[in-house]
C-alpha positions as CSV (number, residue, x, y, z in Angstrom):
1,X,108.2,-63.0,65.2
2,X,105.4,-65.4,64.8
3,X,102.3,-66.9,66.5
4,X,101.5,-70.4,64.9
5,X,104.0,-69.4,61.8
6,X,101.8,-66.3,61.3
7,X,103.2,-63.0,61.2
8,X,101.9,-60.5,64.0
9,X,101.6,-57.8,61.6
10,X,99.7,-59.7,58.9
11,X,97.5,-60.9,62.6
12,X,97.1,-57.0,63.2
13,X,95.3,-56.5,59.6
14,X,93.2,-59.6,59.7
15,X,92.1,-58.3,63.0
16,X,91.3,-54.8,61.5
17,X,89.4,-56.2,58.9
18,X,87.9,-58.4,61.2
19,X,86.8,-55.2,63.3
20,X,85.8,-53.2,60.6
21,X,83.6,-55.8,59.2
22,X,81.6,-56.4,62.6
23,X,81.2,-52.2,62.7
24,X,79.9,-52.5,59.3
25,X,77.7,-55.5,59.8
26,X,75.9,-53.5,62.9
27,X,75.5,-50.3,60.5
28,X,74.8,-51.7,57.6
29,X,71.0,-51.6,57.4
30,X,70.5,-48.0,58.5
31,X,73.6,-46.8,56.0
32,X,72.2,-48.8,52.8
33,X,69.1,-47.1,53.4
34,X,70.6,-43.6,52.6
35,X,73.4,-44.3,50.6
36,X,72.9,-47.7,49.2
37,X,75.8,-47.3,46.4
38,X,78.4,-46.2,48.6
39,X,77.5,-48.9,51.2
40,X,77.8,-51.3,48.7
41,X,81.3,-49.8,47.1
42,X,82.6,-49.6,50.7
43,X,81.7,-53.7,51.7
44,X,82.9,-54.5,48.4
45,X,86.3,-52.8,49.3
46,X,86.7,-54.1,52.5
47,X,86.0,-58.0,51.8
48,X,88.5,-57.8,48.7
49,X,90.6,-56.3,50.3
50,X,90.5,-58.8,53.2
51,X,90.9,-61.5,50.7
52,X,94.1,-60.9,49.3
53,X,94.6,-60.3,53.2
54,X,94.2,-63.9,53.8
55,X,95.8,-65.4,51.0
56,X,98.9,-63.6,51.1
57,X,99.1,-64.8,55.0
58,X,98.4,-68.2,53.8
59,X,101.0,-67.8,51.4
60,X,103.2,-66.4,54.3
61,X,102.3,-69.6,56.5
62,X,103.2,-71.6,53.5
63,X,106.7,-70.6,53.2
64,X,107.3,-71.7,56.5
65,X,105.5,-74.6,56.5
66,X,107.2,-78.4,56.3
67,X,105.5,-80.2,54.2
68,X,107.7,-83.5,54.3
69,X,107.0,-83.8,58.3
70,X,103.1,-83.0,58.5
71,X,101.1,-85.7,56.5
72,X,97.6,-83.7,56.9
73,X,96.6,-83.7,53.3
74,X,94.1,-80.8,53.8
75,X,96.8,-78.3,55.0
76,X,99.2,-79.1,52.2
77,X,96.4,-78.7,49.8
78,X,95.6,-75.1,51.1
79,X,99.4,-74.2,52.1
80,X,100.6,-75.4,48.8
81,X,98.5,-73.1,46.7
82,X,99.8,-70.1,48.7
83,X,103.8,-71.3,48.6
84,X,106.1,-69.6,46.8
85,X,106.3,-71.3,43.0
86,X,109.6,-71.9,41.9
87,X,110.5,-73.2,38.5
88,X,113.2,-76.0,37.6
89,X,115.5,-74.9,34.8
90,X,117.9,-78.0,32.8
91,X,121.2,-77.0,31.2
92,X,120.0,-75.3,28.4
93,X,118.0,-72.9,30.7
94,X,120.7,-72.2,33.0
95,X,122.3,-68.6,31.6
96,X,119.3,-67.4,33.9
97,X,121.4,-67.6,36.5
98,X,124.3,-65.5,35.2
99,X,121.6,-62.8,34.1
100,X,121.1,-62.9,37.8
101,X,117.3,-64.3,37.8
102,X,117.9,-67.1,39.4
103,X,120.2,-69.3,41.6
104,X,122.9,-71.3,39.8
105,X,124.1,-74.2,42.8
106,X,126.9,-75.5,40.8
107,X,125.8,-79.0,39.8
108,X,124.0,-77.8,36.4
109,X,120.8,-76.9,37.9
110,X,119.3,-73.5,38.2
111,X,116.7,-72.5,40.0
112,X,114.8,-69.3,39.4
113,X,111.5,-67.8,41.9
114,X,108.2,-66.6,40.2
115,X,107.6,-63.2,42.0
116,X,106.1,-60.6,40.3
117,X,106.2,-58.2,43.2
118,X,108.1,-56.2,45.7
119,X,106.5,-57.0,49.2
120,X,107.3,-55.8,52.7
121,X,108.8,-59.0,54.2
122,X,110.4,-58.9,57.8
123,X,109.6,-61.7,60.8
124,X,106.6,-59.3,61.8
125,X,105.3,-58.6,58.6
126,X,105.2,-60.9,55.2
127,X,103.0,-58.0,52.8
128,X,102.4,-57.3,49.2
129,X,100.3,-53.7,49.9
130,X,100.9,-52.9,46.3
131,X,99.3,-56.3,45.2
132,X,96.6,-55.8,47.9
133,X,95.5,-51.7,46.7
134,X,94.9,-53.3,43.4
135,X,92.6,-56.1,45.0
136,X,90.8,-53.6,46.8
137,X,90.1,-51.2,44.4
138,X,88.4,-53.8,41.8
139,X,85.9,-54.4,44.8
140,X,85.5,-50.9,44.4
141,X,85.3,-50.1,41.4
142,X,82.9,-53.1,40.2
143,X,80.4,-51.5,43.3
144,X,78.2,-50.1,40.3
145,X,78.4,-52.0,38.0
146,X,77.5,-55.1,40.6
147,X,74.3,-53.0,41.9
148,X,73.1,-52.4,37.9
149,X,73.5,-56.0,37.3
150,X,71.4,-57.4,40.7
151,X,68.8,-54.2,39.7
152,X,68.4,-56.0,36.4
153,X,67.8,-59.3,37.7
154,X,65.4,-58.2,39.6
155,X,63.2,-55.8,37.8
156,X,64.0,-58.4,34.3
157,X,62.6,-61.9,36.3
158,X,59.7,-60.9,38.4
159,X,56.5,-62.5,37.1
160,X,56.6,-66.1,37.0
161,X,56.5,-68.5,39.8
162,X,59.4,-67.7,43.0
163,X,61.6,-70.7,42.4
164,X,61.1,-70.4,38.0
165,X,62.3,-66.7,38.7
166,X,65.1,-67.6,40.7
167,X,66.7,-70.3,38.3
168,X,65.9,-67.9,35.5
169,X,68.2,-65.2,37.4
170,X,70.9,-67.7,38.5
171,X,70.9,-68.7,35.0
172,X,71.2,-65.5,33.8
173,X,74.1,-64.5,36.2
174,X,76.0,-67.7,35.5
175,X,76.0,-68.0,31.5
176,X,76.2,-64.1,31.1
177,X,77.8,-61.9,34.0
178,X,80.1,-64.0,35.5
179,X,82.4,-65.3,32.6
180,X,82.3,-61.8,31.7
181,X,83.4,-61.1,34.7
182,X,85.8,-63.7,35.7
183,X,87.9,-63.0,31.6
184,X,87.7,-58.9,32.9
185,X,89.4,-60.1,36.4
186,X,91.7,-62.8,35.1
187,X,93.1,-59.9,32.7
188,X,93.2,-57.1,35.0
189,X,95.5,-59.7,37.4
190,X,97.7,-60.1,34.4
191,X,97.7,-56.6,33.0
192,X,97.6,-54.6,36.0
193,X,98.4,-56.8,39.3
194,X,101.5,-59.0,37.9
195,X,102.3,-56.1,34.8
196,X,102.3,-59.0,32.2
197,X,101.5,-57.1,28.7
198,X,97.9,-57.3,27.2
199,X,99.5,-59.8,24.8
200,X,98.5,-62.3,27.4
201,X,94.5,-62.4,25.9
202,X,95.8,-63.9,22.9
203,X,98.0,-66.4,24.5
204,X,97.0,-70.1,25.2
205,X,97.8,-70.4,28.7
206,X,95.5,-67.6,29.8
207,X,92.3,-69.5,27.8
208,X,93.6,-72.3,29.8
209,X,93.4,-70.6,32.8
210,X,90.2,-69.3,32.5
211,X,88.3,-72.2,31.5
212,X,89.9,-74.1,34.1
213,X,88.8,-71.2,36.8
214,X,85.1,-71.3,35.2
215,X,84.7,-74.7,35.5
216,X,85.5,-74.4,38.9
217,X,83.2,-71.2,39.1
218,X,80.1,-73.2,37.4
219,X,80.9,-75.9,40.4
220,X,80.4,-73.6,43.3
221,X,78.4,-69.9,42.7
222,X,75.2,-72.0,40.8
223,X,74.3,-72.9,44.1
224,X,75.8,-69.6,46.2
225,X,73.1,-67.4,44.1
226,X,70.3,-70.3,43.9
227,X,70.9,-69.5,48.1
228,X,71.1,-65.9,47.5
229,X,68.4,-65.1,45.5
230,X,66.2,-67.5,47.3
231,X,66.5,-66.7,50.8
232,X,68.3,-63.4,51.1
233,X,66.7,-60.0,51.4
234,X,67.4,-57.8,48.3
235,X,69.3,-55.7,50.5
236,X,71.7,-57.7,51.3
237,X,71.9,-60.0,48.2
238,X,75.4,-58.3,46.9
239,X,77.3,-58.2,50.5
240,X,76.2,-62.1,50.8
241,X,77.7,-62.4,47.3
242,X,80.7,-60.5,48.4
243,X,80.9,-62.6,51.3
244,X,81.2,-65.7,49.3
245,X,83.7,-63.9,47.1
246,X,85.9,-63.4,50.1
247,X,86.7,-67.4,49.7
248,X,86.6,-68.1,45.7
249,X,88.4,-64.6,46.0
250,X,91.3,-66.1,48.1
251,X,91.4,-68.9,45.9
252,X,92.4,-66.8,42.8
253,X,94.7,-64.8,44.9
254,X,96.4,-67.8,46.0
255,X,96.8,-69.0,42.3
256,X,98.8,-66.2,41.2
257,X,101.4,-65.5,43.9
């Protein structure tokens, strides 16, 4: 059963996370001020979390979308990155099919589906929770690492004039931290999320990927953390970082359904 081709179950845990978000939100001041780590670890969490949330319901809507009827260009720009990929075999390709890994309909082409993972899938509830524990815990376990890193920043750029210091740290989180960052995720997808084997760092595609996903990064966080560091309380620097995540997040979720 679906409302507006969404799922009501995958409804139900946006609407949790929604929930859970807005409790957070209202308690976050008074809990950072005791335990700042563990408030940090557990906003981190829950926006991963949420975004593998929403891509794989965009994904869902995808698969159910028609893309030949509906000529709104921004909708099959965002649908089609959460559809589910499907590669074209030719003749040569097509003892696939008799392995079983993909469909053979008779007239020399095969077609085979790129899934990687088992997912609960019913009318009410279209769900990878495998794929989502993984996104979830590399909010979490990146909490310290994050709150080092933003400590750093801080304590390392303090002196010279406000905006100086400010390009200074979003220089030094864009050329250092995040390709760091974004190779360690990219490879933990690979390696962990999709079980590809650790072979993957030394093949092209990956490189590709990544430089295409950096490029992409260096067009978008620059000005996210120019914001950040400009205009947000230290407090709350990393959760509006994570918040932004929850978006550029999506994106790479979407890319590797």
């Amino acid at each position: 059963m679906r409302v507006f081709r969404l799922p009501i179950g995958n409804a139900i845990i946006l609407i949790l996370y929604a929930t859970q978000l807005l409790w957070l939100s209202m308690k976050f001041r008074s809990y950072y001020s005791q335990h700042p780590l563990l408030t940090i670890a557990l906003t981190n969490l829950l926006l991963m979390g949420l975004a593998d949330s929403l891509a794989q319901t965009i994904n869902s809507i995808g698969n159910s979308y028609d893309f030949e009827e509906d000529n709104n260009p921004f909708m099959k720009f965002v649908l089609d990155k959460g559809r589910m990929k499907q590669v074209w075999l030719d003749e040569a390709e097509d003892d696939l099919a008799m392995l079983g890994l993909a469909d053979d309909y008779g007239d020399g082409t095969t077609i085979g589906p790129v899934q990687s993972f088992q997912r609960v899938s019913n009318c009410y509830l279209e769900f990878d929770f495998r794929r989502w524990a993984f996104f979830s815990w590399w909010g979490l376990s990146i909490s310290a690492l994050q709150s080092t890193w933003y400590a750093f920043l801080r304590s390392a750029y303090s002196e010279d004039a406000k905006i100086i210091t400010i390009v200074q740290r979003v220089l030094a989180d864009q050329l250092f931290y995040s390709p760091i960052m974004l190779a360690c995720f990219l490879f933990y997808l690979g390696v962990i999320v999709e079980r590809q084997p650790p072979s993957i760092l030394h093949e092209s595609f990956f490189w590709e990927k990544y430089i295409h996903t950096l490029s992409l990064n260096l067009s978008i966080w620059p000005l996210a953390q120019f914001v950040n560091f400009l205009l947000i309380p230290n407090a709350l620097q990393i959760p509006f970082s994570s918040c932004i995540s929850v978006l550029w997040n999506t994106y790479l979720s979407l890319n590797t359904q």
